[in-house]
KOLKEKOL-800150 format. One record per residue: residue in three letters; z, y, x of N, C-alpha, C, O in turn. Coordinates in nm, 2 decimals, padded with zeros to 4 digits. Last residue first. Example, Ala and Ser with C-alpha at 12.3 -4.5 7.8 and 13.67 -1.06 7.14 Angstrom:
> rest	n.z	n.y	n.x	ca.z	ca.y	ca.x	c.z	c.y	c.x	o.z	o.y	o.x
> SER	00.71	-00.22	01.28	00.71	-00.11	01.37	00.79	00.00	01.29	00.80	00.11	01.34
> ALA	00.78	-00.57	01.32	00.78	-00.45	01.23	00.78	-00.33	01.32	00.85	-00.33	01.42
// end
This chain:
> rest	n.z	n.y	n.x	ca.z	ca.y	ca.x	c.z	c.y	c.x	o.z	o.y	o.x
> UNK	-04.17	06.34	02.85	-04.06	06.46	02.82	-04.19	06.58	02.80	-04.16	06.70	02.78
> UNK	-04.37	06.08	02.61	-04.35	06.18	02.75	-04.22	06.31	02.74	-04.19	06.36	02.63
> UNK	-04.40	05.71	02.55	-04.34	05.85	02.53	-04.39	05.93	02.64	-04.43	05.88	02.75
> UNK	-04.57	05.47	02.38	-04.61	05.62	02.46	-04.51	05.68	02.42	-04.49	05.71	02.31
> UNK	-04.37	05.20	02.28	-04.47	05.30	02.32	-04.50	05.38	02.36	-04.42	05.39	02.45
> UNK	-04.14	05.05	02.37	-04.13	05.23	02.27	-04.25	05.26	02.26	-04.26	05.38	02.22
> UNK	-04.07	04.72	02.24	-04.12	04.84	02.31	-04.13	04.98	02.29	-04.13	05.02	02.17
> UNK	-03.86	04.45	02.28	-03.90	04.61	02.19	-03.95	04.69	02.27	-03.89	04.73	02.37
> UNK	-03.79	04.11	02.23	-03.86	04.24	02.28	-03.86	04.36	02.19	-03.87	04.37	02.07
> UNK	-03.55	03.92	02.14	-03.63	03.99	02.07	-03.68	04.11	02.22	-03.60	04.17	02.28
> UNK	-03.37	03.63	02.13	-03.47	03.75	02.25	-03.55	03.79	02.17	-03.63	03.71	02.12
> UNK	-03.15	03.42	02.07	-03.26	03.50	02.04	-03.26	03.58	02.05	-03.17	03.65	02.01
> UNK	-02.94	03.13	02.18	-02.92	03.26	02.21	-03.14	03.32	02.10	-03.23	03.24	02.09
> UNK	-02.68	02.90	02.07	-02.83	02.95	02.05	-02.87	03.13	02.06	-02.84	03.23	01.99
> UNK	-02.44	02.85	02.07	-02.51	02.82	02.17	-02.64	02.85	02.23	-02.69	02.84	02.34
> UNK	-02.34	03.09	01.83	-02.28	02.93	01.91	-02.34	02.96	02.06	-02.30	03.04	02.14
> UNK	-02.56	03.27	01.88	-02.47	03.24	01.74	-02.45	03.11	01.81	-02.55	03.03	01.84
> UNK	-02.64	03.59	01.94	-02.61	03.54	01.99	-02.53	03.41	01.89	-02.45	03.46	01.81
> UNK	-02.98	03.85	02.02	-02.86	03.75	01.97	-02.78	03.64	01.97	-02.86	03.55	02.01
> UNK	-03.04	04.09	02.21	-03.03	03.99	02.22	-02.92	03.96	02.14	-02.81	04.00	02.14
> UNK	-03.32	04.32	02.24	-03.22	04.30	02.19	-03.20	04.14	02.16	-03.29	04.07	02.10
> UNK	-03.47	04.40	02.54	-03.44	04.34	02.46	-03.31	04.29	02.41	-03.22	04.24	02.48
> UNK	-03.72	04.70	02.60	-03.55	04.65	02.59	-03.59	04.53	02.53	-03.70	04.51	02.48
> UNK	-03.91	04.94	02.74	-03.86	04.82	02.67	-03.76	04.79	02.71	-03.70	04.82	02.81
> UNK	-04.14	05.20	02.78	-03.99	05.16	02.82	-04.00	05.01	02.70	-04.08	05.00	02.62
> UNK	-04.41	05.41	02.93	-04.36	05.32	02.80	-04.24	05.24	02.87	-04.24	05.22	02.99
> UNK	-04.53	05.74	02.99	-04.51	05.61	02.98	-04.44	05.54	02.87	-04.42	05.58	02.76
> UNK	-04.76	06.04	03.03	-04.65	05.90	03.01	-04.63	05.81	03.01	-04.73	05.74	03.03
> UNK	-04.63	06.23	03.34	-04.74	06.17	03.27	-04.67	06.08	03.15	-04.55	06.05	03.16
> UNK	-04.39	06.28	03.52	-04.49	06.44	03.44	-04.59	06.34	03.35	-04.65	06.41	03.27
> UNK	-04.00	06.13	03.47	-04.16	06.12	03.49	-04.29	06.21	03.39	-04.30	06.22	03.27
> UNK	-03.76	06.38	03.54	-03.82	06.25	03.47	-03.99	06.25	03.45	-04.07	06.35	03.43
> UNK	-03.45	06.36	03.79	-03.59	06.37	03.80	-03.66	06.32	03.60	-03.59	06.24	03.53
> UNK	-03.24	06.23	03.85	-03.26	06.39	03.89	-03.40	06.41	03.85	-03.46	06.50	03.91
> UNK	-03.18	06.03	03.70	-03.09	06.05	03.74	-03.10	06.26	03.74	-03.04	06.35	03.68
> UNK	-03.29	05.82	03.41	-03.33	05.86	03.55	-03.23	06.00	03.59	-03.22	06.08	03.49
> UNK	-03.21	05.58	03.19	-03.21	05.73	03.25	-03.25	05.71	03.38	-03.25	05.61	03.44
> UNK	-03.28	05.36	02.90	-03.30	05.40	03.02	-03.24	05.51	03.05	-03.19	05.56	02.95
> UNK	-03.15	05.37	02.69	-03.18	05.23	02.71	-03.22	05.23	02.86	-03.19	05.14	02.94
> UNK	-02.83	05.41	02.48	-02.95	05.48	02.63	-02.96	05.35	02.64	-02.88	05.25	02.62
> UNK	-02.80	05.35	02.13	-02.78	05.37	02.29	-02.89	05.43	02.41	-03.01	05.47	02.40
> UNK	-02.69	05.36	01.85	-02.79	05.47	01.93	-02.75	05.42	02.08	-02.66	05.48	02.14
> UNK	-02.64	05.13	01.59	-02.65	05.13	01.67	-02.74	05.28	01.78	-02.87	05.27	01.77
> UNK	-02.56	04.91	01.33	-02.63	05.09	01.36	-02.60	05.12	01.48	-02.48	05.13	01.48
> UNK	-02.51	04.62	01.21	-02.52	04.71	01.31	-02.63	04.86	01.29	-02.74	04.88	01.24
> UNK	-02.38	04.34	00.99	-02.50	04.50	01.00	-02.45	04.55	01.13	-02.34	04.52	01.17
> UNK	-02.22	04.20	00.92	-02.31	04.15	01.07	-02.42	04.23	01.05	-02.53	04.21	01.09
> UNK	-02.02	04.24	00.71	-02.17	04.15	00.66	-02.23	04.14	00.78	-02.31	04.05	00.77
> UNK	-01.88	04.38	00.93	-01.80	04.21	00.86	-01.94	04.22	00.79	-02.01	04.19	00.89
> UNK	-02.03	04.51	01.16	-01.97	04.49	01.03	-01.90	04.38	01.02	-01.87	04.30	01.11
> UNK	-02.07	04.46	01.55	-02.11	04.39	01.39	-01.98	04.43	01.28	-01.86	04.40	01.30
> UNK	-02.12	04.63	01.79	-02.03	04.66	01.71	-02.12	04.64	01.58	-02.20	04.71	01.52
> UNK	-02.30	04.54	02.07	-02.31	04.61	01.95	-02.21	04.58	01.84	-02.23	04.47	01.80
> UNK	-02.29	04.54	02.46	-02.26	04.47	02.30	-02.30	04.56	02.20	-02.35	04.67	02.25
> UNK	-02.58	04.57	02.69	-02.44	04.70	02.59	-02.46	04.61	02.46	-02.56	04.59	02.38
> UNK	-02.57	04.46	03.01	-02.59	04.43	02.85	-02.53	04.50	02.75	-02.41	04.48	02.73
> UNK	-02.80	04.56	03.25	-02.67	04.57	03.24	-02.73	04.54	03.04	-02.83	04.56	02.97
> UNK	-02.90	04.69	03.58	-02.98	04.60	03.47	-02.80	04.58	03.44	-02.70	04.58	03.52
> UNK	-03.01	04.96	03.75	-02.93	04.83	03.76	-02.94	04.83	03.60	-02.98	04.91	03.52
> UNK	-03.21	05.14	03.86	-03.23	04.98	03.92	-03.09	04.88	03.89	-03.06	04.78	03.95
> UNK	-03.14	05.36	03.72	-03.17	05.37	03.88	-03.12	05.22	03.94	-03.03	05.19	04.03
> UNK	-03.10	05.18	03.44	-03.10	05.30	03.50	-03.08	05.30	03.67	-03.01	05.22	03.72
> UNK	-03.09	05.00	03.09	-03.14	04.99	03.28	-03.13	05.13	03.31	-03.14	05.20	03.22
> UNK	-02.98	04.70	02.88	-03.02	04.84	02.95	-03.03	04.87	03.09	-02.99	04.80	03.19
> UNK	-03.03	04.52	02.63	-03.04	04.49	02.78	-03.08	04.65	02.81	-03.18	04.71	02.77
> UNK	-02.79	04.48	02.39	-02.92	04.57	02.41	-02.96	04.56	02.58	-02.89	04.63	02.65
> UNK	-02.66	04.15	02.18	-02.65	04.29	02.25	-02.78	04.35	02.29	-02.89	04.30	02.25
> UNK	-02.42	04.09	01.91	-02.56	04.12	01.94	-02.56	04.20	02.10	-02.48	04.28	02.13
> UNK	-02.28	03.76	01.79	-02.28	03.88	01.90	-02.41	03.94	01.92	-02.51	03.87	01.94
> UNK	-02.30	03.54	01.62	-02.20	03.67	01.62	-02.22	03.75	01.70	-02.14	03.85	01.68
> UNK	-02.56	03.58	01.36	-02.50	03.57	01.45	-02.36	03.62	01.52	-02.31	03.72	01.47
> UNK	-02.72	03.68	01.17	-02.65	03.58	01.13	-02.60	03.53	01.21	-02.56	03.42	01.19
> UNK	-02.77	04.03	01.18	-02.82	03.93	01.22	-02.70	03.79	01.13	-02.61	03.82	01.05
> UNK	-02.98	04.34	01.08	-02.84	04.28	01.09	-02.88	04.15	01.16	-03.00	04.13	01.19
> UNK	-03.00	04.70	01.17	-03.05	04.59	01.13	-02.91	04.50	01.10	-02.80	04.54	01.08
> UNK	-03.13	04.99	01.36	-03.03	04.93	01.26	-03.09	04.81	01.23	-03.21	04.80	01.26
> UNK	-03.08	05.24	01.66	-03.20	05.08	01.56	-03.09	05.06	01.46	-02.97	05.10	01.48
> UNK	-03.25	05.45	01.86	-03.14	05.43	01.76	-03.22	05.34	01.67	-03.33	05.33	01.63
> UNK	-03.21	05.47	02.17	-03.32	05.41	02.05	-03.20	05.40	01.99	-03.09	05.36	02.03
> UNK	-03.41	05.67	02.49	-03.27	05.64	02.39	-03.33	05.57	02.28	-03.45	05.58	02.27
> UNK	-03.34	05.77	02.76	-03.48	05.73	02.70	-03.35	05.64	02.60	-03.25	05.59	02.63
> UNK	-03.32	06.05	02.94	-03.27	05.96	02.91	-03.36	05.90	02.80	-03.45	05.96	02.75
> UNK	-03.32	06.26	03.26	-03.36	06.22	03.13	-03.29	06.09	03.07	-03.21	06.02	03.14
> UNK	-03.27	06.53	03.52	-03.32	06.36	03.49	-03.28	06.35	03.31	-03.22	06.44	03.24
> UNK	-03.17	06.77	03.56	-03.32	06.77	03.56	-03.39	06.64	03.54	-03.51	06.62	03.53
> UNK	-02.90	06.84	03.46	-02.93	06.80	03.67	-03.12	06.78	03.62	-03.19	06.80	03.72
> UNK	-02.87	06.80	03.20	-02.84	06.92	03.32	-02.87	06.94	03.46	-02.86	07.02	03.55
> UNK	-03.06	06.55	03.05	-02.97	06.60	03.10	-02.97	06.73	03.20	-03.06	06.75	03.28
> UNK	-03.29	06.57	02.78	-03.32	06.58	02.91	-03.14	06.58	02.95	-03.08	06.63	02.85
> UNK	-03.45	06.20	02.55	-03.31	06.33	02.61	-03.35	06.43	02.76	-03.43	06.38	02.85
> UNK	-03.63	06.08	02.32	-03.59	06.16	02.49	-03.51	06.23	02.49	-03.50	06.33	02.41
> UNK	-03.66	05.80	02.12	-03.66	05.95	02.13	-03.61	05.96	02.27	-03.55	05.87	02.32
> UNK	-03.72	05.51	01.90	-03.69	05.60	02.06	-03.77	05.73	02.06	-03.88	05.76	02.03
> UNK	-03.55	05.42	01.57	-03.67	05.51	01.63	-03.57	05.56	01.79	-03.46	05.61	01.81
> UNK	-03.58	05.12	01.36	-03.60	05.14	01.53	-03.65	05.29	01.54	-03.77	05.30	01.53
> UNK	-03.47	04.92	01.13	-03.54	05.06	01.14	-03.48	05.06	01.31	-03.37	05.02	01.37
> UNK	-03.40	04.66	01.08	-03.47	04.74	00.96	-03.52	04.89	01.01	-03.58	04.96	00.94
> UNK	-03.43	04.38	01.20	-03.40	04.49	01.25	-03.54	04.54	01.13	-03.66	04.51	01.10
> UNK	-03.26	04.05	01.24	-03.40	04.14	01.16	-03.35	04.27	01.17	-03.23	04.29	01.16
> UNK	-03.22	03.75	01.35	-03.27	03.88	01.44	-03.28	03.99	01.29	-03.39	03.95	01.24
> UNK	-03.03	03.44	01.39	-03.20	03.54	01.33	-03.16	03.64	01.38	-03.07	03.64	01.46
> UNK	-03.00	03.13	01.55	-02.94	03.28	01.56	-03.06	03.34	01.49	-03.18	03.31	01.52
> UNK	-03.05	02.85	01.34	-03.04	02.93	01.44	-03.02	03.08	01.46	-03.03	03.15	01.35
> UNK	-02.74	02.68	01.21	-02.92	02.72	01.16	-02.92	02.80	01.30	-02.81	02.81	01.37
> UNK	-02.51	02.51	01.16	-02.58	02.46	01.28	-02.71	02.57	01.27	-02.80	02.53	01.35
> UNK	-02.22	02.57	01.06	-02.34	02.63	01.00	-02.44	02.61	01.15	-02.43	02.69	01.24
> UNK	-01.98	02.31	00.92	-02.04	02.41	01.01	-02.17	02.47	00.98	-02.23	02.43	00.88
> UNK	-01.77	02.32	00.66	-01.92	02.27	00.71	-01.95	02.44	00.80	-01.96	02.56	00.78
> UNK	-01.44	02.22	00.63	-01.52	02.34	00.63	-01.67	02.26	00.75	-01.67	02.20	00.86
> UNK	-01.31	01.91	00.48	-01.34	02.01	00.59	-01.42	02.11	00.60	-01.52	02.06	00.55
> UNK	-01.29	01.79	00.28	-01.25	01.91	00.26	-01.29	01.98	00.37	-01.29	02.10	00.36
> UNK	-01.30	01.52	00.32	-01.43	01.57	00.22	-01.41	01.73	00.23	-01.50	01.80	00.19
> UNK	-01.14	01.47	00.55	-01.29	01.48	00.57	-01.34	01.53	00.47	-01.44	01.59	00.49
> UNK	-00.91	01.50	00.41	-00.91	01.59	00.45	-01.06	01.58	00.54	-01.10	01.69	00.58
> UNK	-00.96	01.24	00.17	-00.98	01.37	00.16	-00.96	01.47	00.21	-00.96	01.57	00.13
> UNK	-00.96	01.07	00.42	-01.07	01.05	00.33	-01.08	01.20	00.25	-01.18	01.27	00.25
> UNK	-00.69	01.03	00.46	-00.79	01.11	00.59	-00.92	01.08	00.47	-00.96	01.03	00.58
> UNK	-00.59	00.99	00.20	-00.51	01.11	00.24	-00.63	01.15	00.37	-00.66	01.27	00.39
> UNK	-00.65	00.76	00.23	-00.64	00.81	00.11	-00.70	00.95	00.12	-00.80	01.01	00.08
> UNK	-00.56	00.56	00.40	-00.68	00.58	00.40	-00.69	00.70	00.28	-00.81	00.70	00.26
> UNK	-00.24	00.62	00.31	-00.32	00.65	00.47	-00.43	00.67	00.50	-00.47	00.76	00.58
> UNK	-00.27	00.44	00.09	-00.24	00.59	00.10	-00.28	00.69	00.20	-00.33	00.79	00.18
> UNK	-00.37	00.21	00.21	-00.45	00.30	00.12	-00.42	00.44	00.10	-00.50	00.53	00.10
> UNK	-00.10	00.17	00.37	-00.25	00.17	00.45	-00.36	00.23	00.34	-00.45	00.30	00.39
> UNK	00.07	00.16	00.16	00.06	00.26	00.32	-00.07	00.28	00.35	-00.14	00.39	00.34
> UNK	00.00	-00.12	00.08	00.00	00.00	00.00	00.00	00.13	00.09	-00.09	00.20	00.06
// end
């Protein structure tokens, strides 16, 4: 009689267990705009304000400035919305007379399963 009750009792803390969510990390980003900054010394900044959400828990923004490469987390809601304005680039004393184009990638994060989104700015110039 133990031994049913025993079987009983782990039989319904298996049916009760909370189901994991195995799907993969998504991405969706509802609005992207990069714009230019100049700073006081004569160098610049190359900036993007994005919103969106993900099904993940961690988002981040791969950023760069005078050759160092670096990841700025993003501050998820409780629904896992993000608004987000960061520098994606700067240049120090200087910003380039012709133009050019910048990219990032925003990176999500859910268990094990990481998703790489590219972003590009297209033609900007100061």
């Amino acid at each position: 009689m133990k031994k049913i009750i025993f079987l009983f009792v782990i039989i319904a803390f298996a049916c009760c267990s909370k189901k994991e969510d195995h799907s993969p990390a998504t991405l969706n980003i509802t609005n992207s705009q990069w714009y230019l900054t100049r700073t006081n010394y004569g160098g610049g900044m190359v900036n993007l304000n994005i919103k969106g959400s993900t099904n993940g828990d961690k988002v981040t923004f791969r950023t760069h400035g005078d050759g160092v490469n670096s990841d700025e987390n993003v501050e998820l809601d409780s629904g896992k919305n993000f608004n987000k304005d960061v520098v994606i680039s700067f240049t120090a004393t200087s910003v380039p007379s012709t133009e050019f184009e910048v990219s990032t990638k925003v990176m999500a994060y859910k268990g094990t399963d990481t998703l790489i989104v590219p972003l590009n700015s297209g033609k900007l110039k100061y």
